[in-house]
Every structure is written in structure tokens, then in C-alpha cells.
C-alpha positions as CSV (number, residue, x, y, z in Angstrom):
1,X,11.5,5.8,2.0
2,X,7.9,6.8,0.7
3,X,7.0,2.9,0.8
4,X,8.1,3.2,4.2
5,X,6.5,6.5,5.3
6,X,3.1,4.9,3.7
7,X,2.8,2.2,6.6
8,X,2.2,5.1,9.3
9,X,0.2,7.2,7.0
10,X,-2.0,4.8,6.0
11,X,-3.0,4.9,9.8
12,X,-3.1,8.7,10.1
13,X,-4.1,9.7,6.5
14,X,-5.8,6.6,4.4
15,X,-6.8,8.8,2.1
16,X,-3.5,10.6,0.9
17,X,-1.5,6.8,1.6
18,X,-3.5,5.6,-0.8
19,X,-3.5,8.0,-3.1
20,X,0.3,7.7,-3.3
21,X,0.2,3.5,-3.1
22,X,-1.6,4.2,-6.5
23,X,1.6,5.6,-8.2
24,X,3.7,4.0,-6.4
25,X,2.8,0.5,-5.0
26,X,5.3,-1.4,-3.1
27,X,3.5,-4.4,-2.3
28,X,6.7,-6.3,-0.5
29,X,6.9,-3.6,2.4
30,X,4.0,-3.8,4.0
31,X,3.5,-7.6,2.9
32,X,6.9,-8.3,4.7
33,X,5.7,-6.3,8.0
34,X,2.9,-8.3,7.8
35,X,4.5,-11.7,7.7
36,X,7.0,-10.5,10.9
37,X,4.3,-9.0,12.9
38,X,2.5,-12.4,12.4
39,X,5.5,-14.1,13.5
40,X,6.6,-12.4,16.2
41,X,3.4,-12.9,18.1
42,X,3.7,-17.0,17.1
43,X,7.3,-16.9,18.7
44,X,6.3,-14.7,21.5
45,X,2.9,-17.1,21.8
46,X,3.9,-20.9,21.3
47,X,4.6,-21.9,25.0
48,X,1.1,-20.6,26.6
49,X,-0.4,-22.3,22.8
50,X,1.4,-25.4,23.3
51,X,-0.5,-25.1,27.0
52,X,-3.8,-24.5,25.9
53,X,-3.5,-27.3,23.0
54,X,-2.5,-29.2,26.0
55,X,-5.5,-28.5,28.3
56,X,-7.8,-29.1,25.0
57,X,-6.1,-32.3,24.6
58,X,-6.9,-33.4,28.1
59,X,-10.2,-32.1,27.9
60,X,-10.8,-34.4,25.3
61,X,-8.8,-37.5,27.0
62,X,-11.4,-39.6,27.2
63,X,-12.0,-40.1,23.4
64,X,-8.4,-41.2,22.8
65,X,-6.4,-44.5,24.1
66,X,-3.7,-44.0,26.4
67,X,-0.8,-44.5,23.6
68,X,-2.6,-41.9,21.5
69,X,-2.4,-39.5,24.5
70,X,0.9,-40.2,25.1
71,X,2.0,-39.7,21.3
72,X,0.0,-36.5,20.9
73,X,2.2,-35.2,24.3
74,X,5.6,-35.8,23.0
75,X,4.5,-34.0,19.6
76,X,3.4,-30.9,21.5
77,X,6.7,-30.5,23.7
78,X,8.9,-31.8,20.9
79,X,11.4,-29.4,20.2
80,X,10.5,-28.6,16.3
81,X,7.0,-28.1,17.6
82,X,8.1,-24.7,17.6
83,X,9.2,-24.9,13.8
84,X,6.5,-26.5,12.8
85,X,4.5,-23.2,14.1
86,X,6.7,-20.9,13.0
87,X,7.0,-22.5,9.6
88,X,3.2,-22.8,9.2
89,X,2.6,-19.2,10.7
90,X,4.7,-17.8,7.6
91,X,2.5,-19.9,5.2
92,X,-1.0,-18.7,6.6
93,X,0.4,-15.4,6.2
94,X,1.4,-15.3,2.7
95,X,-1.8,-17.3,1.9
96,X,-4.0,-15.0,3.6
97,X,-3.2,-12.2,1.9
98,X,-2.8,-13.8,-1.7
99,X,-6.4,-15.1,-1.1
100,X,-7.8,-11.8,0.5
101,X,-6.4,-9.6,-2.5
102,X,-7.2,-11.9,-5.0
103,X,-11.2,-12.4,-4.0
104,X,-11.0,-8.4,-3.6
105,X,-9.2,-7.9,-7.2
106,X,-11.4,-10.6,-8.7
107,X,-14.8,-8.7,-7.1
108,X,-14.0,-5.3,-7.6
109,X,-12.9,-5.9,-11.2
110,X,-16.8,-8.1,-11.4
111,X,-17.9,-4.6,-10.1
112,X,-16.5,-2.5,-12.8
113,X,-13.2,-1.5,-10.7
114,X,-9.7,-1.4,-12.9
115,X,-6.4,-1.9,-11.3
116,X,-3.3,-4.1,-11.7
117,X,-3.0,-7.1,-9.7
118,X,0.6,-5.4,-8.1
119,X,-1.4,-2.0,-7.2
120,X,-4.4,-3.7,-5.2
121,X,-1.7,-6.3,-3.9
122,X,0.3,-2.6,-2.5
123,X,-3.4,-1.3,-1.1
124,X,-4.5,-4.7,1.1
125,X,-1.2,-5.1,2.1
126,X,-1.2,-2.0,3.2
127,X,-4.8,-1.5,4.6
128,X,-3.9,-4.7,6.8
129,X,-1.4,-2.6,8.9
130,X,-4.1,-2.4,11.9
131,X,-3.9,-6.4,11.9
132,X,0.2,-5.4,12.5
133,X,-0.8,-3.3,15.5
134,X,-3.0,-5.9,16.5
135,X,-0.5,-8.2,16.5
136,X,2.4,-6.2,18.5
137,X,-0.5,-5.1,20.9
138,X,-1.1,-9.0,21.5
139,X,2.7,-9.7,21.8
140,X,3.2,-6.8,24.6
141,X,0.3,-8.1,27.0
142,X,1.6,-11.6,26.4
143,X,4.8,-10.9,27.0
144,X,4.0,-9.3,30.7
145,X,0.7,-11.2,31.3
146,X,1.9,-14.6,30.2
147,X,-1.4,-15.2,29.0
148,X,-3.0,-15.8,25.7
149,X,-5.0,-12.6,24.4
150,X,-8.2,-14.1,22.6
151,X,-9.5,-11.8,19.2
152,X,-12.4,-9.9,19.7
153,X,-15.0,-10.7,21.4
154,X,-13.8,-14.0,22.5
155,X,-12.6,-12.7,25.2
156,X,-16.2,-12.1,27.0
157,X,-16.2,-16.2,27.2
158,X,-14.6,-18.7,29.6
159,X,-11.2,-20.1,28.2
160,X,-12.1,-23.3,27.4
161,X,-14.9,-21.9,24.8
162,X,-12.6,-19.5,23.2
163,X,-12.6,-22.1,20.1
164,X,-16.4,-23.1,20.3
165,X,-18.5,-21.9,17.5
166,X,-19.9,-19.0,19.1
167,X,-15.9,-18.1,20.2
168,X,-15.3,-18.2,16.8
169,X,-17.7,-16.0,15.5
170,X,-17.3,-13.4,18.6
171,X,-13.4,-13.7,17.3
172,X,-14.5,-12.2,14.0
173,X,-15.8,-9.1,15.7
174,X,-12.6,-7.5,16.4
175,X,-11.9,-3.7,16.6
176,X,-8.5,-4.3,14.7
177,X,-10.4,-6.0,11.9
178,X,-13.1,-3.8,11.7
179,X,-10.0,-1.1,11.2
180,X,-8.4,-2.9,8.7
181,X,-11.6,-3.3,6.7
182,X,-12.7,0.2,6.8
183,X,-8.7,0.6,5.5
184,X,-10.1,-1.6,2.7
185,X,-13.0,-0.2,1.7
186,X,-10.9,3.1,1.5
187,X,-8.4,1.3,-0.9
188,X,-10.9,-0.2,-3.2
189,X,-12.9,3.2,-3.8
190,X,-9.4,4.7,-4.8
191,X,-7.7,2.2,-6.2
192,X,-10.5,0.6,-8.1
193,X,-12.4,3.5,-8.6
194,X,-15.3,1.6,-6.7
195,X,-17.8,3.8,-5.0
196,X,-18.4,3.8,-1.4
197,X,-21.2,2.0,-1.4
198,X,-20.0,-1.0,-3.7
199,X,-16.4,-0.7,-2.0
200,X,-18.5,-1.0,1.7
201,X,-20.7,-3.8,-0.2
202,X,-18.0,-6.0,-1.1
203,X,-16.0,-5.2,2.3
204,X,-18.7,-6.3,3.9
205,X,-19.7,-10.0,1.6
206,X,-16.3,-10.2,2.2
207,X,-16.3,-10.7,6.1
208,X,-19.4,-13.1,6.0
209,X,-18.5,-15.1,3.2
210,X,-14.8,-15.2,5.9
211,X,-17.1,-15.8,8.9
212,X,-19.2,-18.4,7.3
213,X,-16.2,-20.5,6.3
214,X,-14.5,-19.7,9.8
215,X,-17.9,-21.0,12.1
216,X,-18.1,-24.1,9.2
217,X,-14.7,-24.8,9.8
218,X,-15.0,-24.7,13.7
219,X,-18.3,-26.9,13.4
220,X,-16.7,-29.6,11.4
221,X,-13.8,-29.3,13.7
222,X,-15.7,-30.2,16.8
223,X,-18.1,-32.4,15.2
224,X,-15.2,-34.9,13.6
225,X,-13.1,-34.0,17.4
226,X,-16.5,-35.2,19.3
227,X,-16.1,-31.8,21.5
């Protein structure tokens, strides 16, 4: 139950959560909430995706031959479409957080931090419950608004930019994220024995080394896509 208890308290008391993930660090109960929050909003989110990969495809039309088009339309409304996302939705997650902890462990323990690999795996896992919130926030407006919520400030910019390089990196300024990482930096001072500042310092290299990749990604993306 106290694994349990720690994924509200975390929220409402970092400080004393953490404290207790330290002794006792169940790593698979907040990974596992993780994973289903993540998901839940891909389930909830596929048909208005599949719409707006759609509308992307056609905004791009031009570049591709009319069999290509065609093809590209039967894999998007193909049935295990929706496998295929859920599938690769439970992947990302599980990758994403063996990366993020293990760039965090690896940097902190650069820095002078000591912990086991299970006990920081226990405190990201568990700092990332505001991306869980996040994620059920996006699901509810979804669900009644039957339209796709965009991360951060993506939001400010018109749909069809909301994977440009600039909606990218307005995507990585997100309130929820911001949250997490503060949840984060809290974990690494006690967990690590970091102190603020080097626990703020690598919280922070963190995100922009994140960002960097995210924008180069997006670049190459639309450079190789011709958008």
C-alpha cells in the first residue's frame, strides 16, 4: 500500500514521498501507471491521429504518385493500425524512461551522487506522475472535445504547424513537464545526495540536450519529408 500511497504524495508532499521511495523503492508501480496513462490517451487518441496523419498526408500529396497515396491510405485506416500504435506506444514508454533514468543515474553518479540503479529507477518513475496527469487531463478533453490537445505551447499555433520546428520546441515547454522536472530535481538531491544546484543543473542539461534532439529530429523529419 505505501508504493501505492507514494504516487499521490509525491504530488502533495515530494519531499516526504521521496524520502520513503529511498527505503522502499517500488520502481514497477509507478512505471506501470506510467505505461497505462500513456496508453490510454493513444487508445482514446488514434482516430482524430489517424485524421491528422491523414490531413499531413494530403498536405503533402503532391510529392507522392497516386499508388503511393493510395497505399499510405489503406495503411492508416487498416484495422491493426490501431495495434501498431498501441504496440509502439508501450515501447516509447518503457524506452523513455529506461533512457531518462539511465542519463540521470549515469550524471548524477558523474556528479558525485550514490544510489542503486532500482532506487533512482523508483524516484523518475515516480517524479514522472505529473506526465500521468497530463496524460488523463489530455484523454478527458479528448474524449468530449473530439479534438487532439497539442503539448505546451503548441497550442498557441495553427494546426497544421503543430509538428513544425518551432511546434516542436513550443511542445517542450509544457507546465506538466516543467512539474515533473522540478519532481526530478527533488529526487536527485535526496536520492543522490545531489545539491540543489547540481540536481537543478543537470535537470536542466537534461531538457536541452531532450530539446535539441527533439527540434533535430523534427528538422531532418521535414527536410527528408520536403515539408
Amino acid at each position: 500500500m505505501e508504493a501505492f500511497a507514494n504516487l499521490f504524495r509525491v504530488i502533495f508532499s515530494p519531499t516526504a514521498a521521496f524520502e520513503r521511495i529511498k527505503e522502499k523503492p517500488a520502481w514497477w508501480v509507478p512505471a506501470i501507471v506510467f505505461i497505462l496513462a500513456a496508453m490510454l490517451y493513444a487508445y482514446i487518441s488514434a482516430p482524430l491521429a489517424t485524421e491528422f496523419a491523414q490531413q499531413e498526408m494530403m498536405r503533402q500529396s503532391s510529392q507522392m504518385s497516386p499508388e503511393q497515396l493510395e497505399q499510405a491510405q489503406q495503411m492508416l485506416n487498416s484495422p491493426i493500425a490501431k495495434v501498431i500504435t498501441m504496440v509502439s506506444t508501450l515501447i516509447a514508454a518503457i524506452v523513455s524512461i529506461l533512457i531518462q533514468v539511465g542519463l540521470l543515474h549515469l550524471v548524477s553518479s558523474m556528479l558525485g551522487g550514490s544510489a542503486r540503479f532500482a532506487v533512482g529507477l523508483a524516484a523518475i518513475a515516480y517524479a514522472n506522475m505529473p506526465i500521468v496527469v497530463q496524460q488523463l487531463v489530455f484523454s478527458i478533453n479528448t474524449v468530449f472535445s473530439k479534438t487532439l490537445v497539442m503539448p505546451g505551447f503548441t497550442a498557441m499555433l495553427p494546426r497544421d504547424q503543430a509538428t513544425s520546428i518551432l511546434g516542436t520546441f513550443l511542445g517542450r515547454i509544457d507546465i506538466f513537464a516543467i512539474w515533473s522536472f522540478a519532481l526530478v530535481a527533488v529526487a536527485l538531491s535526496i536520492v543522490y545526495k545531489l545539491s540543489k544546484g547540481k540536481a537543478a543543473a543537470v535537470v536542466i542539461g537534461y531538457w536541452t540536450a531532450g530539446t535539441i534532439v527533439a527540434v533535430a529530429a523534427s528538422a531532418i523529419g521535414r527536410a527528408v519529408g520536403g515539408a
